[in-house]
Backbone bond lengths (Angstrom), bond angles and torsions (degrees), N, CA, C in turn:
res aa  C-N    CA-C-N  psi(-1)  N-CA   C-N-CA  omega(-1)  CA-C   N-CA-C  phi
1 X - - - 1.455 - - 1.528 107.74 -
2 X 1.502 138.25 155.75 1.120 124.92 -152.95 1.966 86.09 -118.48
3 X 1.163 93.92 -179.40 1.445 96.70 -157.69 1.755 108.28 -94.27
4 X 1.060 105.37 14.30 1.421 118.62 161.71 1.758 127.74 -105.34
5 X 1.878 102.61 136.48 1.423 93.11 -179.26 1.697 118.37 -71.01
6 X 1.047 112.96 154.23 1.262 115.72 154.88 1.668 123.95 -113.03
7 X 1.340 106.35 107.96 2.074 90.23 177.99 0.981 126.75 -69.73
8 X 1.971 131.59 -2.38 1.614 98.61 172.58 1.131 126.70 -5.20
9 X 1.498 107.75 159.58 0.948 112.17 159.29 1.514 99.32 -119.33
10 X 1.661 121.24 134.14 1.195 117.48 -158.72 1.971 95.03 -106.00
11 X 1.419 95.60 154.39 1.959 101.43 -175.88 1.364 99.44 -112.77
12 X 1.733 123.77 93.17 0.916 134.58 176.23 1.929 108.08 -102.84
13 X 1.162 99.48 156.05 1.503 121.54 167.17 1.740 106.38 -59.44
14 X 1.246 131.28 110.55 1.490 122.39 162.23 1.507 110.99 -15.45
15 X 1.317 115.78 -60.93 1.758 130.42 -156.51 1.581 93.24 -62.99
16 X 1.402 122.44 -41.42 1.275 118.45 -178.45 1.456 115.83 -73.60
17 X 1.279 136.21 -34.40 1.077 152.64 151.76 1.446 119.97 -19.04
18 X 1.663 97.04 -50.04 1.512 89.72 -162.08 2.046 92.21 -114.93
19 X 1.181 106.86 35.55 1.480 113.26 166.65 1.401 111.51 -140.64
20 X 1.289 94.34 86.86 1.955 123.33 -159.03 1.981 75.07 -87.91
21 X 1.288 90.79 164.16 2.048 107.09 172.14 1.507 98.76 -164.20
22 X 1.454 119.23 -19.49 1.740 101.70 173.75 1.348 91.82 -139.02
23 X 1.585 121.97 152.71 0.880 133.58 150.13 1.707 132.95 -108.41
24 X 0.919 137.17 84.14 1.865 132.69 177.45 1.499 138.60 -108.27
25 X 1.582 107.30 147.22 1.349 98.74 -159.48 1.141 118.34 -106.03
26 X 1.043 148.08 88.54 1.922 158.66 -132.81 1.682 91.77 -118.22
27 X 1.517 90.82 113.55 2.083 99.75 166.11 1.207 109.38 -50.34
28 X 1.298 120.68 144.25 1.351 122.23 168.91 2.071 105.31 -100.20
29 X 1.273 84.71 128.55 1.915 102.45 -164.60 1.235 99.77 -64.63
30 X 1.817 116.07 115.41 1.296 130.50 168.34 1.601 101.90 125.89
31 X 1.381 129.37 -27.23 0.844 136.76 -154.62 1.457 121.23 -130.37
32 X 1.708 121.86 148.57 1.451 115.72 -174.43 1.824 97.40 -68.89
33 X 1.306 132.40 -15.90 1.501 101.24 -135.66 1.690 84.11 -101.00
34 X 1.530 106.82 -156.51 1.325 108.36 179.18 1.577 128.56 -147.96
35 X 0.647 136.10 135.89 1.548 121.03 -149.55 2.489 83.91 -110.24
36 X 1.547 87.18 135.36 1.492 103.47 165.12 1.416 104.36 -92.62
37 X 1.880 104.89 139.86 1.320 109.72 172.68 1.418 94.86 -121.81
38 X 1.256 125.49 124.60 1.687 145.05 141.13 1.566 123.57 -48.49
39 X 1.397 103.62 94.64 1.626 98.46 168.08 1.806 110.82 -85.35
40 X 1.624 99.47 116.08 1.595 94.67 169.12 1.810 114.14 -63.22
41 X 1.359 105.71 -174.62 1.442 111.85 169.28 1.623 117.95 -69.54
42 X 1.638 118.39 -6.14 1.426 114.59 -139.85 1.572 78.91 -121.63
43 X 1.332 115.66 12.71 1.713 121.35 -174.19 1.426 111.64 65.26
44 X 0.798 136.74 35.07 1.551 121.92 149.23 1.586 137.54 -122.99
45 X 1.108 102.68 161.18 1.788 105.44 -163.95 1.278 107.19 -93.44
46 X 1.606 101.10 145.25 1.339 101.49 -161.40 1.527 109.49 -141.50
47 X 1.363 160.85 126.03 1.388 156.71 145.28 1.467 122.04 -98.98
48 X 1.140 122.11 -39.56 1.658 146.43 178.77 1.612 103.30 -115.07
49 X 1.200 105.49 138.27 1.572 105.88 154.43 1.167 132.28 -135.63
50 X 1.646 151.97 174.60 0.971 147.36 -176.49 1.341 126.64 -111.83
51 X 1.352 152.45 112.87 1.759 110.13 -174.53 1.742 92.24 -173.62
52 X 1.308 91.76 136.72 1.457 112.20 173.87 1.811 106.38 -75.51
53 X 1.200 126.00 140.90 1.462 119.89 159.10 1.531 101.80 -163.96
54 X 1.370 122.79 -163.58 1.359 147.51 -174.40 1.744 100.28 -106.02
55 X 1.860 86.42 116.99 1.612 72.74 151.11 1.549 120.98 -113.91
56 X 1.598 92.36 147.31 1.520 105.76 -170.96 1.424 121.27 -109.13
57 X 1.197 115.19 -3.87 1.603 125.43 173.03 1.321 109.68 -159.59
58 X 1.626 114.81 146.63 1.930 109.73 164.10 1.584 90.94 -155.10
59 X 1.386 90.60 167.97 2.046 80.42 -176.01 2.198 66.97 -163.39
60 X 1.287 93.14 163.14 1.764 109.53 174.01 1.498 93.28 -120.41
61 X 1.643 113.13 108.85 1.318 136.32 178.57 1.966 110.58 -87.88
62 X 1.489 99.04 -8.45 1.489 82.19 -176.81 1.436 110.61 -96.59
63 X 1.370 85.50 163.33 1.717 110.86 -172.58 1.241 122.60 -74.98
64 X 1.349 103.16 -49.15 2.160 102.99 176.20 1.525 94.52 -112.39
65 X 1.342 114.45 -44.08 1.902 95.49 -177.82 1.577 104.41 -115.09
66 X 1.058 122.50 -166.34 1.845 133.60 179.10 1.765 90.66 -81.61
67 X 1.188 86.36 117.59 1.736 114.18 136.32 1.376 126.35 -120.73
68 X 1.270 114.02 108.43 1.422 118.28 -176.73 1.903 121.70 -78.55
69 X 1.393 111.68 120.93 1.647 80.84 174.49 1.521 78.46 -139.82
70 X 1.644 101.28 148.83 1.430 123.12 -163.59 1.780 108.48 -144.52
71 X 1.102 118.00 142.08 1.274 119.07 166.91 1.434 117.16 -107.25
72 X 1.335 97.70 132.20 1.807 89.31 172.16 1.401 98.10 -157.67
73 X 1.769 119.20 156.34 1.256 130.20 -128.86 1.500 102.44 -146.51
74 X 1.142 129.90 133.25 1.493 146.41 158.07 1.495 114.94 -95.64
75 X 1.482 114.90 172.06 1.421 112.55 -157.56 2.026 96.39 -53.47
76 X 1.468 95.33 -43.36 1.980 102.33 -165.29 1.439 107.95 -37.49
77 X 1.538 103.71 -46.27 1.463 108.32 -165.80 1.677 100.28 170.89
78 X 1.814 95.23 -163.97 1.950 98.92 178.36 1.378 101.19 -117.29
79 X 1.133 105.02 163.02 1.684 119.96 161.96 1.605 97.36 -149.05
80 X 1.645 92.12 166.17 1.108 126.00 -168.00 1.768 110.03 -81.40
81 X 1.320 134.68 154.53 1.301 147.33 -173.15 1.398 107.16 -122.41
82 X 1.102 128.99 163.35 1.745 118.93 128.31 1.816 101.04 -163.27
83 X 1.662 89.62 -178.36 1.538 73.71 -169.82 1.863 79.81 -162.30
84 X 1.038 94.35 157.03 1.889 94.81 -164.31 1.922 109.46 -157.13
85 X 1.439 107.95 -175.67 1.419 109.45 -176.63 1.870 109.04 -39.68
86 X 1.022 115.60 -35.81 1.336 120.80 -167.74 1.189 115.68 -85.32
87 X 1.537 131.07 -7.35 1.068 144.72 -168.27 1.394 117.47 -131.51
88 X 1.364 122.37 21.54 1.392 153.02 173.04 1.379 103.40 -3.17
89 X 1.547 120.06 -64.57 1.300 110.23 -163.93 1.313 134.83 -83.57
90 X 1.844 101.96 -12.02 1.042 135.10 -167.65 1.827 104.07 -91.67
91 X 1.676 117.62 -38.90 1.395 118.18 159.26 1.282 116.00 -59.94
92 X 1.198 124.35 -54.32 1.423 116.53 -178.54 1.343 124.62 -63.60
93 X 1.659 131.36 -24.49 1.182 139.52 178.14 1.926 88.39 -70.93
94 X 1.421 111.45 -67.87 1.665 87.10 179.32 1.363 149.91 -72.45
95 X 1.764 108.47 -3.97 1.398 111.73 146.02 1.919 129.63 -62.31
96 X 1.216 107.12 -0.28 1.368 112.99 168.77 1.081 123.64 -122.13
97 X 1.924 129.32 4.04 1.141 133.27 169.77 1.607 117.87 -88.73
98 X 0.933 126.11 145.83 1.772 123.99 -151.73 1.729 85.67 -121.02
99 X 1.260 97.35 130.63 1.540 118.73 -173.68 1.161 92.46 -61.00
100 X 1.822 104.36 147.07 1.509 128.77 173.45 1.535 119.91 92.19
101 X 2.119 109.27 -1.21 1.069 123.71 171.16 1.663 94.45 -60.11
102 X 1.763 94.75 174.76 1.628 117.58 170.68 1.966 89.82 -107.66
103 X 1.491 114.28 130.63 1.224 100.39 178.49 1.774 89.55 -128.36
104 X 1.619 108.94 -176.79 0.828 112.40 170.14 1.103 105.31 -143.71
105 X 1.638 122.74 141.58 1.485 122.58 -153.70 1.619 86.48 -129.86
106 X 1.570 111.81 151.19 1.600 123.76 137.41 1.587 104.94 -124.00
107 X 1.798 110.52 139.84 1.028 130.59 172.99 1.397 139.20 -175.61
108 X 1.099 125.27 133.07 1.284 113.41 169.60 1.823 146.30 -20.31
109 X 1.333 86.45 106.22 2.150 74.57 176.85 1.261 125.18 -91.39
110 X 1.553 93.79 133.08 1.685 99.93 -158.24 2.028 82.53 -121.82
111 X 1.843 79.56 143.49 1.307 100.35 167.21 1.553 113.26 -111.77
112 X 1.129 128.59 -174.45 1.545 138.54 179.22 1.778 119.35 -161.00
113 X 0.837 111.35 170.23 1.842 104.03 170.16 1.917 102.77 -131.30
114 X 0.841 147.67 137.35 1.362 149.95 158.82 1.379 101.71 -78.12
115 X 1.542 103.92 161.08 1.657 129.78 166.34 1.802 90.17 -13.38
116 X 1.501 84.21 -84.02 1.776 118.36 -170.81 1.481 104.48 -38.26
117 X 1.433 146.47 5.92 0.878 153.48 -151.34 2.086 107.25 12.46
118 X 1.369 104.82 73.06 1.489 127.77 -162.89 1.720 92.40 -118.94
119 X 1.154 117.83 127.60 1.541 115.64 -162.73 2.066 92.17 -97.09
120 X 0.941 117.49 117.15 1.183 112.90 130.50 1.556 157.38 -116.00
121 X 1.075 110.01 157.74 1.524 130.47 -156.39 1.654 107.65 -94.92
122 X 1.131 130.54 122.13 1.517 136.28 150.09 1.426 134.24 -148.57
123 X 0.986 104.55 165.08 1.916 103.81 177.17 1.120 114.81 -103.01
124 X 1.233 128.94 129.85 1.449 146.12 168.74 1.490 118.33 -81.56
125 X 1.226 128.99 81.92 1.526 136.80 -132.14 1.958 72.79 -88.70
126 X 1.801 102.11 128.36 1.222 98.58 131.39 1.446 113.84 -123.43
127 X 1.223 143.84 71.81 1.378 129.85 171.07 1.714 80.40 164.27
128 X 1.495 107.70 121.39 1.628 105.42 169.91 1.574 106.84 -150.74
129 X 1.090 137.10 137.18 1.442 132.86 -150.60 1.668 102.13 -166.03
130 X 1.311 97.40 164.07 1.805 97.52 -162.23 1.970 92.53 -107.73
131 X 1.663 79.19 130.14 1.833 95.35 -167.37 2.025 92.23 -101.30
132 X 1.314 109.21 154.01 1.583 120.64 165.29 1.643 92.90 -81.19
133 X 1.630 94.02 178.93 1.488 105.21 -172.93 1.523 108.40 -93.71
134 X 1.605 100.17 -20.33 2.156 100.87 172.19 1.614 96.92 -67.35
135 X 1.614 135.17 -34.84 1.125 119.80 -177.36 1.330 109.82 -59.48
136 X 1.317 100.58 -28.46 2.028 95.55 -161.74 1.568 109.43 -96.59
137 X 1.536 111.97 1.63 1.231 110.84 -179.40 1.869 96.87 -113.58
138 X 1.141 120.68 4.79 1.569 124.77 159.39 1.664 103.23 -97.97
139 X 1.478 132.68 -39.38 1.023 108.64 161.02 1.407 151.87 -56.11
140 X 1.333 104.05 -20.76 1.403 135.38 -161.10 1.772 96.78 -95.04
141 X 1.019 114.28 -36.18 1.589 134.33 178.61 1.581 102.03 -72.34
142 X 1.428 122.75 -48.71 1.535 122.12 -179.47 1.836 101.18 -82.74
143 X 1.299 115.39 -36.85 1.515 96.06 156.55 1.309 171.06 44.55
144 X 2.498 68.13 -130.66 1.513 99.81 155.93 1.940 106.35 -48.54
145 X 1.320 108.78 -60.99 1.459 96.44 -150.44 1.124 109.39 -82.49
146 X 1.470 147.25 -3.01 1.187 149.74 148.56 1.784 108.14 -36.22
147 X 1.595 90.02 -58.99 1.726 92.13 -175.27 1.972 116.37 -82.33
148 X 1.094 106.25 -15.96 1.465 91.98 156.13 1.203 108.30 -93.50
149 X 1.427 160.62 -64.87 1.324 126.26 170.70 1.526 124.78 -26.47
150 X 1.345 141.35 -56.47 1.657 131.33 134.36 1.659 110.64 20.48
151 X 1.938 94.17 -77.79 1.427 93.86 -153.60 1.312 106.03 -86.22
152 X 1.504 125.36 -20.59 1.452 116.39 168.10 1.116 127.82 -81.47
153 X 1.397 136.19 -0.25 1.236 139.14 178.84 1.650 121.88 -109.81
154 X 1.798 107.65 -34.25 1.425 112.01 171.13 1.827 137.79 -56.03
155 X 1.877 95.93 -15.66 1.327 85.07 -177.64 1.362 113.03 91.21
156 X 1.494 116.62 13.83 1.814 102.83 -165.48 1.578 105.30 -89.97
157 X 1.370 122.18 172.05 1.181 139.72 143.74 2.126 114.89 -21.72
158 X 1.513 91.42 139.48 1.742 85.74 168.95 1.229 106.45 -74.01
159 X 1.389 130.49 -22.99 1.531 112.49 163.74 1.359 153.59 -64.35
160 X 1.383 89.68 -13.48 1.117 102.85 -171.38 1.920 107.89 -102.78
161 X 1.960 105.83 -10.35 1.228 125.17 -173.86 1.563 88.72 -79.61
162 X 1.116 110.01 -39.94 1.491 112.57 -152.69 2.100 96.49 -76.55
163 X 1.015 109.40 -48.64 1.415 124.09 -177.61 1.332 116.73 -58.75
164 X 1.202 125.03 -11.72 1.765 150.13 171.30 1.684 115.15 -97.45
165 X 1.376 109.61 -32.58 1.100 105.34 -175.60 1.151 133.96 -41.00
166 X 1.340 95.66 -57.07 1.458 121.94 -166.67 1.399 99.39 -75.23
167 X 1.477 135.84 -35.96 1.573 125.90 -178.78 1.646 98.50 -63.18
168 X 1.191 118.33 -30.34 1.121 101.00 -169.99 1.547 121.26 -73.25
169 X 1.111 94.81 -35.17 1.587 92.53 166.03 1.822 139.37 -69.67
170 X 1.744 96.54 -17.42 0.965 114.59 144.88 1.442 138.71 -48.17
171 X 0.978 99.03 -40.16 1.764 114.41 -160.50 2.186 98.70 -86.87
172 X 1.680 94.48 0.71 1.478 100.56 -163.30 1.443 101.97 -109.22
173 X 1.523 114.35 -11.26 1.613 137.80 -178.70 1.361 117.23 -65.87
């Protein structure tokens, strides 16, 4: 990987999302800080992501101001959201979205380790906005072929070909 960030925002499958296998920390050019890139299992690099889904839960967990954390789910599966003081526009867009919308999020993927050294996976929503269902059934359509190009071009394991398959055909439902 070259020693510069790139922000795509990358359009991954939830399921891929939350089956991180590398983690690295690449300076971002101009600047002290550093942006982490996430390699999923399906080979691709990841810091930001893009993705239409359903949200199916949000509750405001903070104590003196809004912290939002919300789940919402694509055909693969759900992951987790949140969105907080630092993410201003992105909390307030989901304190006014009414569960069971189709939204569409860009944000950062953040990993973690627990006690249990148990990896988890979430998005740090900065930008979240309420999508129609032709958006989410054109997203779901660009996808599919994102993630079979993925599996035919990366070189992976039949297990891991075989373990994709079927989302993909999902994601075509």
């Amino acid at each position: 990987m070259s020693n510069e960030y790139n922000p795509v925002a990358k359009r991954l499958t939830i399921e891929e999302m939350k089956n991180i296998v590398a983690e690295e920390a690449v300076p971002i050019k101009g600047l002290e800080n550093e942006a982490t890139i996430l390699t999923t299992e399906t080979g691709e690099k990841a810091s930001k992501v893009f993705l239409v889904a359903a949200l199916t839960e949000k509750e405001d967990i903070g104590k003196e101001k809004s912290f939002w954390k919300a789940k919402v789910a694509d055909p693969s599966g759900p992951i987790y959201i949140t969105a907080g003081e630092y993410q201003p526009e992105a909390s307030a867009q989901l304190a006014e979205i009414p569960i069971y919308s189709i939204i569409s999020i860009i944000g950062k993927l953040t990993s973690f380790s627990t006690e249990d050294n148990i990896r988890i996976i979430n998005i740090r929503a900065e930008s979240v906005n309420l999508a129609t269902a032709e958006t989410q059934k054109i997203y779901l359509a660009e996808l599919e072929v994102f993630l079979s190009e993925r599996l035919e071009k990366n070189n992976l394991s039949p297990e891991i070909v075989a373990k994709y398959q079927p989302i993909v055909k999902k994601l075509l439902e």
